[in-house]
C-alpha positions as CSV (number, residue, x, y, z in Angstrom):
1,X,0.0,0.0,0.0
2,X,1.1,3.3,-0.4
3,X,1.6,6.1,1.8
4,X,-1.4,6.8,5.1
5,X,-2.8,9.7,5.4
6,X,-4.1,10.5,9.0
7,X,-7.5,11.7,10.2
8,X,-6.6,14.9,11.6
9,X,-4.8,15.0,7.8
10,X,-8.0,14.0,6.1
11,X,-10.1,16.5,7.7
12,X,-8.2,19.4,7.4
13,X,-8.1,18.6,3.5
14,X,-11.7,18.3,3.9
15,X,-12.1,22.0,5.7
16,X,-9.7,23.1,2.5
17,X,-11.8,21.0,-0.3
18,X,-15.1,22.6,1.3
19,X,-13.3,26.3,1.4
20,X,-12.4,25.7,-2.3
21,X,-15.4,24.3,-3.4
22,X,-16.7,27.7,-2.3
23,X,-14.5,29.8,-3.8
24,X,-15.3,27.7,-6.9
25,X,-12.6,25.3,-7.3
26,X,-12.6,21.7,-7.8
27,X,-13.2,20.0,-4.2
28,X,-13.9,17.0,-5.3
29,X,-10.9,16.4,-7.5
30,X,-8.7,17.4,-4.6
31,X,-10.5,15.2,-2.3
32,X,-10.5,11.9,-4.4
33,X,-6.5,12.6,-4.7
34,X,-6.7,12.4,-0.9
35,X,-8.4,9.2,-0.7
36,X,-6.8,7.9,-4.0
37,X,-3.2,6.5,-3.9
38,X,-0.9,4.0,-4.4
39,X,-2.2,0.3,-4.3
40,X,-5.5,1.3,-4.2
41,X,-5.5,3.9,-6.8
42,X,-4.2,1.8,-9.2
43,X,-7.0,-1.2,-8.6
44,X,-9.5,1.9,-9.2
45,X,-7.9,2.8,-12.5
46,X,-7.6,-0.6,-14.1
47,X,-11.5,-0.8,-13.9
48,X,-11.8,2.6,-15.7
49,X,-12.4,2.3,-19.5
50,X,-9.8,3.4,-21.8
51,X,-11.5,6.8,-22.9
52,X,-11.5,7.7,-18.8
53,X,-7.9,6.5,-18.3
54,X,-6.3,8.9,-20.6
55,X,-8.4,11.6,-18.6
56,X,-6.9,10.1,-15.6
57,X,-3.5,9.8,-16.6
58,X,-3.2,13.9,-17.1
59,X,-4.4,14.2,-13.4
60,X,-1.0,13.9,-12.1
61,X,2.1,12.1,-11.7
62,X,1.2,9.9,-9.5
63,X,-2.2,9.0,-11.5
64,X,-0.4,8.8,-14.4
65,X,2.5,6.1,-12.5
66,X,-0.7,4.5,-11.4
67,X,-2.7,4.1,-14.9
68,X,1.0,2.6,-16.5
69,X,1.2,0.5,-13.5
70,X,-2.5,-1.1,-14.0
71,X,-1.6,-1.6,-17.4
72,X,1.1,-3.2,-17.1
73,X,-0.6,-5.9,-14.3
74,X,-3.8,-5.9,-16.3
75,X,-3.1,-5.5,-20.1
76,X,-5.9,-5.0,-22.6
77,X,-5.2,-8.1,-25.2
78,X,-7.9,-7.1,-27.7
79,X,-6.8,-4.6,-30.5
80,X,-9.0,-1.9,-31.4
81,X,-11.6,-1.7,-34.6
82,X,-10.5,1.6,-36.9
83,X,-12.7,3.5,-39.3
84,X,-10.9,5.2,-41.6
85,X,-14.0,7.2,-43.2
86,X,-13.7,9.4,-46.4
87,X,-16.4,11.6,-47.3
88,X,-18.3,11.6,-50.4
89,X,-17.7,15.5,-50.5
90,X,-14.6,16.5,-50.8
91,X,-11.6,15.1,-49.5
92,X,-11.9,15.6,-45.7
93,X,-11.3,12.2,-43.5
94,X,-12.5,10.6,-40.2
95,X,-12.0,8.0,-38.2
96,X,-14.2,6.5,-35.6
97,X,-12.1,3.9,-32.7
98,X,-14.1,1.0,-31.0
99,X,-12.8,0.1,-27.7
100,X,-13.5,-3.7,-26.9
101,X,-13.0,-3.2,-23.5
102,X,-15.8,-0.6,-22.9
103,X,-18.0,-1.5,-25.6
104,X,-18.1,2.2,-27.1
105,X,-16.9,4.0,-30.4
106,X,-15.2,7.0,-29.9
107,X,-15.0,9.8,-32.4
108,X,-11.5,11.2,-33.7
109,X,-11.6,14.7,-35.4
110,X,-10.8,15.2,-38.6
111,X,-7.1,16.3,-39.5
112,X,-6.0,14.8,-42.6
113,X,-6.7,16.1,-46.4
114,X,-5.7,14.0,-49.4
115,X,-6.3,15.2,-52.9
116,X,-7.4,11.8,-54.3
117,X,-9.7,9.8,-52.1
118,X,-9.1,6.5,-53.8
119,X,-5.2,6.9,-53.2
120,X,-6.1,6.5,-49.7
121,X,-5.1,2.7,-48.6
122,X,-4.1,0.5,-45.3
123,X,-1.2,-1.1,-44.0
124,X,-1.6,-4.4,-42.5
125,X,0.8,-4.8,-40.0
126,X,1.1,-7.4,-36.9
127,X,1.4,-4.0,-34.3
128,X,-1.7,-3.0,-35.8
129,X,-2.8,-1.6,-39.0
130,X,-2.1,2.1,-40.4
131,X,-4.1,4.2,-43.3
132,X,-1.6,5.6,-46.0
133,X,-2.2,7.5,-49.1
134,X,-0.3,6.6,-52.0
135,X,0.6,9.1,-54.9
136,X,3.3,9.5,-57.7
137,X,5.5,11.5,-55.6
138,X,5.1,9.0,-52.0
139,X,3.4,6.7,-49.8
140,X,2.7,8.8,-47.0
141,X,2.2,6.3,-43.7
142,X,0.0,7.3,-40.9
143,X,2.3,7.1,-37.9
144,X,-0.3,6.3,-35.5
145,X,-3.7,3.6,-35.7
146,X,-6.2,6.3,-35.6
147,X,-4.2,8.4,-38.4
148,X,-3.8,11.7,-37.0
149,X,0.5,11.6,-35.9
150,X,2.4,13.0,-38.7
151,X,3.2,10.6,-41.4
152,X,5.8,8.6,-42.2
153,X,7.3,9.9,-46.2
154,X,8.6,6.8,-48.4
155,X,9.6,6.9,-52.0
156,X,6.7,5.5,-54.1
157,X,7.1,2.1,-55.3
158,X,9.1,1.9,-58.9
159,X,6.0,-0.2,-60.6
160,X,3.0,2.4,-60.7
161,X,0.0,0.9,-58.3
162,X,-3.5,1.3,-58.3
163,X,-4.8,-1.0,-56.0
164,X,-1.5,-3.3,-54.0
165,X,-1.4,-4.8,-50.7
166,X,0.8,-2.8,-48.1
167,X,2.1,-4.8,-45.7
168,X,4.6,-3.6,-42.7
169,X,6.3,-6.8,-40.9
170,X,8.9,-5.7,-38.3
171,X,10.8,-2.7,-40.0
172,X,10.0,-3.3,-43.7
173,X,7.2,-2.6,-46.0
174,X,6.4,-4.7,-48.8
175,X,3.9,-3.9,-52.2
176,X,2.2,-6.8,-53.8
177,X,0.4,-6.8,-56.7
178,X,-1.9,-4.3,-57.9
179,X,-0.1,-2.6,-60.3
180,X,-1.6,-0.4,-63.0
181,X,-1.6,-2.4,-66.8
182,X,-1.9,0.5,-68.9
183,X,1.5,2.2,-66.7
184,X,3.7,-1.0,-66.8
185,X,7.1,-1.1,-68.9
186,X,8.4,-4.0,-70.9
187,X,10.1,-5.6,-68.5
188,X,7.8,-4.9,-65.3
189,X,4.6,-7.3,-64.1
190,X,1.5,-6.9,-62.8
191,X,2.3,-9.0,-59.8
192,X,5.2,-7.4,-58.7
193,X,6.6,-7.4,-55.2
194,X,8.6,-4.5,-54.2
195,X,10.4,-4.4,-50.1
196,X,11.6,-1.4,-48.8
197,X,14.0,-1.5,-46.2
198,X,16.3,1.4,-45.6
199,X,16.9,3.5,-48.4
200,X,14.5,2.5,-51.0
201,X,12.7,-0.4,-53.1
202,X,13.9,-3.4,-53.8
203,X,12.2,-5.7,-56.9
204,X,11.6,-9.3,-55.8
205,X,10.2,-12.3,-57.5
206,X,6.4,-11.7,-58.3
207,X,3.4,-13.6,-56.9
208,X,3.1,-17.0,-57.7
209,X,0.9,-18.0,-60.6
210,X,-2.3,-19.5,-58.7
211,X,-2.3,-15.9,-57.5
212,X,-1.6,-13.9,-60.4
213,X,-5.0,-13.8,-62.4
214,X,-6.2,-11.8,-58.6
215,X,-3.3,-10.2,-57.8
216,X,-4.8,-6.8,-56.1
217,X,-6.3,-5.9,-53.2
218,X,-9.8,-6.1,-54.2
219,X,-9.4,-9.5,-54.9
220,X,-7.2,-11.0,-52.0
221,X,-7.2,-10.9,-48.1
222,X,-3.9,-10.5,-46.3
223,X,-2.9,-10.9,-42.4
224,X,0.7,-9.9,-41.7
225,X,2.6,-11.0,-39.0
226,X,6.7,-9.9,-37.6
227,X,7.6,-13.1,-39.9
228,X,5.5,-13.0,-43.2
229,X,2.7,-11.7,-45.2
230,X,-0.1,-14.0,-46.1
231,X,-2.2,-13.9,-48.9
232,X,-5.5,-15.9,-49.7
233,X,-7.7,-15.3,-52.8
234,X,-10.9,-14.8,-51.5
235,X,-13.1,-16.5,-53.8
236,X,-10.7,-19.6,-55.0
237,X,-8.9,-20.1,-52.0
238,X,-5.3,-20.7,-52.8
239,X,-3.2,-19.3,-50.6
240,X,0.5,-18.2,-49.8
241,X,3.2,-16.5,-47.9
242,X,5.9,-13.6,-48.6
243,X,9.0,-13.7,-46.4
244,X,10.6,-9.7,-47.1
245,X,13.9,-10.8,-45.1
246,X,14.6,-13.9,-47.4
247,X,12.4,-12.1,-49.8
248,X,11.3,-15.9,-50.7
249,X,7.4,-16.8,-51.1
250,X,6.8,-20.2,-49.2
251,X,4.5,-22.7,-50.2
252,X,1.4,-22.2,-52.5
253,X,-2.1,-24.7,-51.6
254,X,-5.5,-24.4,-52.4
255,X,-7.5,-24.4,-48.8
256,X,-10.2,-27.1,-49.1
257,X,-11.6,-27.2,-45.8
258,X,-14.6,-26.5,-46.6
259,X,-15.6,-27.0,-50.9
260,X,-19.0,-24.9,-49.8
261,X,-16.7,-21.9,-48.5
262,X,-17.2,-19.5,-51.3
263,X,-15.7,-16.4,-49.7
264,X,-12.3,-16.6,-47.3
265,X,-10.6,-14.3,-45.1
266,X,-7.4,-14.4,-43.3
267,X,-6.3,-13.0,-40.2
268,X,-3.1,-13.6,-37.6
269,X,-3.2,-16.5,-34.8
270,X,-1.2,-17.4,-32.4
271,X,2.3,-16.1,-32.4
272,X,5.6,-17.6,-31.9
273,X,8.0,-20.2,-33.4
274,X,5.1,-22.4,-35.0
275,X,2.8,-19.1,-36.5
276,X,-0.6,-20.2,-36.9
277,X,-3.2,-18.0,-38.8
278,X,-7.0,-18.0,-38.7
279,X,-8.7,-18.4,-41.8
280,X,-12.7,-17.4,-41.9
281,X,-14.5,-19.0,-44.8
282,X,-18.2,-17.5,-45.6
283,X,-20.9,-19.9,-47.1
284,X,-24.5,-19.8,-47.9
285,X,-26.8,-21.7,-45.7
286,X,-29.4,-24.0,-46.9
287,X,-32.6,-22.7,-47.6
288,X,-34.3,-23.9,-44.4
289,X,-32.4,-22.6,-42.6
290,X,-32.6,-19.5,-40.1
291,X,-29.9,-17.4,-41.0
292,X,-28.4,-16.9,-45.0
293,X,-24.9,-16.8,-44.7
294,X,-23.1,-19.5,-42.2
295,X,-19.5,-18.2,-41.2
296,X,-16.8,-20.6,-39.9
297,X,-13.2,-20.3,-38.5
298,X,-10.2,-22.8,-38.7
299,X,-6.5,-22.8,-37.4
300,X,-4.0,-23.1,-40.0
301,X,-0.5,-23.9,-39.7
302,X,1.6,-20.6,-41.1
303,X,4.7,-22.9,-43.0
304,X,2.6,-25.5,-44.3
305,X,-0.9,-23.9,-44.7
306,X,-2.6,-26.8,-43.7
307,X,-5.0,-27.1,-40.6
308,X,-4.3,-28.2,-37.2
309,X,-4.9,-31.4,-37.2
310,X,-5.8,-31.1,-33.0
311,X,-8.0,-28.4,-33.9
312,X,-12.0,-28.4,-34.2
313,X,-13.1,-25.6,-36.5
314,X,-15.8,-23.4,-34.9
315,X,-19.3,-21.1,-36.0
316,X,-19.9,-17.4,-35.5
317,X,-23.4,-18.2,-34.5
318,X,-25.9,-17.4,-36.5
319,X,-27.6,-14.5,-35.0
320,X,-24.8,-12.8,-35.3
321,X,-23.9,-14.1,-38.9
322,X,-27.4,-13.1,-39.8
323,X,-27.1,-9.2,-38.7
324,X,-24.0,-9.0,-41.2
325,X,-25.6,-10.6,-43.9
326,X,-29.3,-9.8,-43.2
327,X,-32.2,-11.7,-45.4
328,X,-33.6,-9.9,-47.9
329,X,-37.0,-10.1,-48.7
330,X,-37.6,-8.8,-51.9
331,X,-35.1,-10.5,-53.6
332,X,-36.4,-13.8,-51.9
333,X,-39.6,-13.5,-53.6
334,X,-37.8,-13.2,-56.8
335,X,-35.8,-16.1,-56.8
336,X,-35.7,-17.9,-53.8
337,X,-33.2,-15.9,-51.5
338,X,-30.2,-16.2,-53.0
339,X,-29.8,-14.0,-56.0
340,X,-26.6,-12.8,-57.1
341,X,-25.5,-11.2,-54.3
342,X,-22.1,-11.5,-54.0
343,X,-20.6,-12.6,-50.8
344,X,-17.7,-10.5,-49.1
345,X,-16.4,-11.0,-45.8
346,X,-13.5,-8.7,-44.8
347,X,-11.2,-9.7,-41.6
348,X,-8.6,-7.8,-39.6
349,X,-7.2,-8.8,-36.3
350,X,-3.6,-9.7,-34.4
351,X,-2.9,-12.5,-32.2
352,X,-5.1,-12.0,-29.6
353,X,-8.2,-11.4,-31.6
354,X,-10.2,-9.2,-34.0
355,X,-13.0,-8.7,-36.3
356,X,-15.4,-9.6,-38.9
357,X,-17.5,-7.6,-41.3
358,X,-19.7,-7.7,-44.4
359,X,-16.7,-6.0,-46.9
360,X,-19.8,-4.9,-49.3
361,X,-21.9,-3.9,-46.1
362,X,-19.7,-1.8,-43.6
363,X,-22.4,-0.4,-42.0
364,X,-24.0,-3.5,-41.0
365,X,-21.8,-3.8,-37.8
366,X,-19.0,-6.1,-37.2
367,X,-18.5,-9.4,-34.7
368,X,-15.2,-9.3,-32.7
369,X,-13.8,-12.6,-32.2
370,X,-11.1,-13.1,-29.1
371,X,-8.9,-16.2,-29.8
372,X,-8.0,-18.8,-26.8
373,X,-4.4,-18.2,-25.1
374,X,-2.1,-19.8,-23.2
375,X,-2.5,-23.5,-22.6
376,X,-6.2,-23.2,-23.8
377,X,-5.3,-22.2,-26.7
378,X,-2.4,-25.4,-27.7
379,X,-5.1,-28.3,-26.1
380,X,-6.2,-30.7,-28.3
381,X,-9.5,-30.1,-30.5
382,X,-9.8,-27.0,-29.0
383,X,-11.7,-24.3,-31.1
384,X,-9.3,-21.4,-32.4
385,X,-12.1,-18.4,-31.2
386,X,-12.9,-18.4,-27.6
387,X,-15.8,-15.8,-27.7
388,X,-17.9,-13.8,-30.5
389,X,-19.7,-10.6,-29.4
390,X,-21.4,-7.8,-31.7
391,X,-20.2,-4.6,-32.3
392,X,-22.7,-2.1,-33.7
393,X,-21.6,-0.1,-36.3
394,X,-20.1,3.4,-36.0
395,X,-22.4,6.5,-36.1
396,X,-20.1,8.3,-38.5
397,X,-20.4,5.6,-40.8
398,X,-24.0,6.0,-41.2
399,X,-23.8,8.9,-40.9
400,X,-21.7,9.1,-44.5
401,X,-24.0,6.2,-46.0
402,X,-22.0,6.9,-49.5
403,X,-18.6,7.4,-47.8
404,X,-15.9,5.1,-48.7
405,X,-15.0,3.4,-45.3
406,X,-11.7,1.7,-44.6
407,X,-11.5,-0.9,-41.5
408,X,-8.4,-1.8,-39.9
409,X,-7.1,-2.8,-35.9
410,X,-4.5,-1.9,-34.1
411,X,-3.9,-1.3,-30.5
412,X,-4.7,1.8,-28.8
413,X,-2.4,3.4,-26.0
414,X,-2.8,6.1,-23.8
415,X,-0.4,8.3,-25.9
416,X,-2.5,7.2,-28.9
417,X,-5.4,8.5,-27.3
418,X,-4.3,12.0,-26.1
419,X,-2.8,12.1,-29.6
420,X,-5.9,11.3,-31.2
421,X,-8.5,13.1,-29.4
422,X,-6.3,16.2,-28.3
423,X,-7.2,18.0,-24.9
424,X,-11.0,18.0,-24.8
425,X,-10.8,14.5,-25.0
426,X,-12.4,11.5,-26.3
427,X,-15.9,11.8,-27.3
428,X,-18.0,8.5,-26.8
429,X,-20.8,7.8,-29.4
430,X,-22.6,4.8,-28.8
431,X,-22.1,1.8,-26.7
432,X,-22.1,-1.8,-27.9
433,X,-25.4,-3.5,-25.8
């Protein structure tokens, strides 16, 4: 415990608080900081949601030793969902920041400009993902998750892009794909792969050939981790990795653990010596059945690509699956239900969890998935996901119904925060039950 303070103590600081409080100062804050110290301050603080604890940390030293302290005891596995939101008029951005552990989105203010909308991209990365804008002169990185710390200036790629995959994994950034036909030279490809480390951009061998006929963004998922980036075609389902240090691409499989899977996703799993990944594969249901779309999740081993043999794959379940991918009436009466809706599911996440979303739909919500740790998480025929809960969507998003909106995660610290929402501080919207 920290530091007594006595009763005679205690009650002059009362007769003060009461004297200020008359005068019009802040008696209560004075009192709490009598009552509030050491061990017991910092049980106090690791109860207080994120938004409050980068209120609390300005409060003082000693609050702010305190909230690091809690932290450190208690820390907050689940990364953050990011809204990157670009208006429909005019260039202006906005981002919106759901914490898991309060269930809330907060609102970030608007600071950024970019000239071409579309430029605007993310960076998957395994310490969480960053918005970018890339031009002909740069790609300009976001140097914080909710984009508003000054950016981080690279050289643009030397193959023109128009819609890649970014990828950071540790101190590199690699370009995949997505480069602009009409642009490329004789001797350049449309699946080129490009690693900057240092000084500039460095060509490497292009994606393989399963992948080359969907070699953009639009058309593959990717999960980074410190080690690789993954890549999965999201209708076909062949798969592979990039290593930028050997700048080698491992081994290339079609995923058939499911043959009714008809969209995929791919996010990071467990960490470590023997990576594992989470793969998410979206299917219709049958007719009969209650909700449209069923959504599943498997453990994959990150050199092989091939499942866990120990491991059982597991549902979102379908209440929740049905609010992504709601039924639609009208086009049930026209042919049954199905249609040709196409079928989308986006992922992002790290390896402690993340989140799902209808990539066509953003506004429908999301459902955040926490994967098992520990000893839980390496039993035998245990389920990769441990819990799924909703998460509404973010009022700017509706807000902006024809805004383009960009979803990434990352963790969200305390300098983050104060960062992010400057000195009137965060500004809650909506709260996730």
């Amino acid at each position: 415990m920290g530091v007594g303070v006595r009763a005679h103590e205690v009650k002059h600081r009362r007769h003060q608080d009461g004297r200020c409080a008359a005068e019009g100062g802040d008696g209560a804050s004075s009192l709490a900081e009598a009552y509030l110290f050491g061990d017991v301050l910092e049980s106090v603080v690791a109860r207080v949601p994120a938004p409050d604890l980068a209120a609390a940390a300005r409060v003082s030293r000693e609050w702010l030793r305190a909230v690091r302290a809690a932290l450190r005891r208690r820390p907050r596995r689940l990364p953050w969902l990011v809204v990157h939101l670009q208006g429909c008029r005019g260039a202006r951005r906005s981002a919106a920041a759901y914490d898991p552990n309060s269930g809330a989105w907060l609102t970030v203010p608007a600071v950024t400009r970019h000239a071409t909308p579309s430029h605007v991209r993310l960076v998957r990365g395994a310490r969480g993902d960053r918005v970018c804008a890339l031009s002909l002169s740069g790609l300009a990185v976001a140097g914080d998750p909710l984009g508003t710390a000054a950016c981080v200036d690279l050289d643009a790629p030397g193959v023109w892009r128009v819609d890649p995959v970014f990828a950071a994994v540790g101190d590199r950034v690699v370009a995949l794909g997505g480069a602009c036909r009409l642009a490329l030279e004789e001797d350049e490809d449309f699946a080129a792969v490009e690693v900057h480390e240092g000084g500039g951009w460095t060509a490497c061998e292009p994606m393989p050939d399963a992948l080359r006929d969907s070699a953009a963004a639009s058309w593959l998922s990717a999960a980074a981790t410190e080690q690789r980036v993954y890549l999965v075609e999201r209708t076909t389902g062949w798969a592979s990795w990039f290593d930028p240090a050997s700048r080698q691409w491992g081994p290339t499989r079609r995923l058939g653990l499911d043959a009714a899977v008809s969209n995929w996703g791919v996010a990071p799993g467990r960490a470590g010596a023997d990576e594992r990944l989470v793969l998410f594969g979206a299917k219709r249901a049958d007719k009969e059945a209650e909700c449209t779309v069923a959504i599943q999740a498997w453990e994959v081993d990150g050199d092989t690509l091939e499942p866990i043999p120990s491991a059982s794959n597991d549902a979102m379940p379908s209440e929740l699956s049905e609010k992504l991918f709601p039924r639609d009436d009208e086009d049930e009466e026209e042919d049954d239900g199905w249609g040709d809706t196409t079928l989308s599911i986006g992922v992002c996440g790290n390896s402690a969890g993340g989140y799902v979303y209808n990539a066509a739909e953003p506004a429908n919500g999301a459902v955040l998935y926490e994967l098992r740790e520990g000893k839980a998480a390496a039993s035998g025929g245990a389920a990769a996901v441990a819990r799924w809960e909703w998460v509404p969507c973010a009022p700017a998003v509706r807000a902006e119904p024809l805004g383009r909106a960009i979803l990434g995660c990352s963790p969200v610290g305390l300098d983050e925060l104060a960062l992010g929402v400057g000195s009137a501080g965060p500004r809650a919207c909506t709260a996730a039950h």
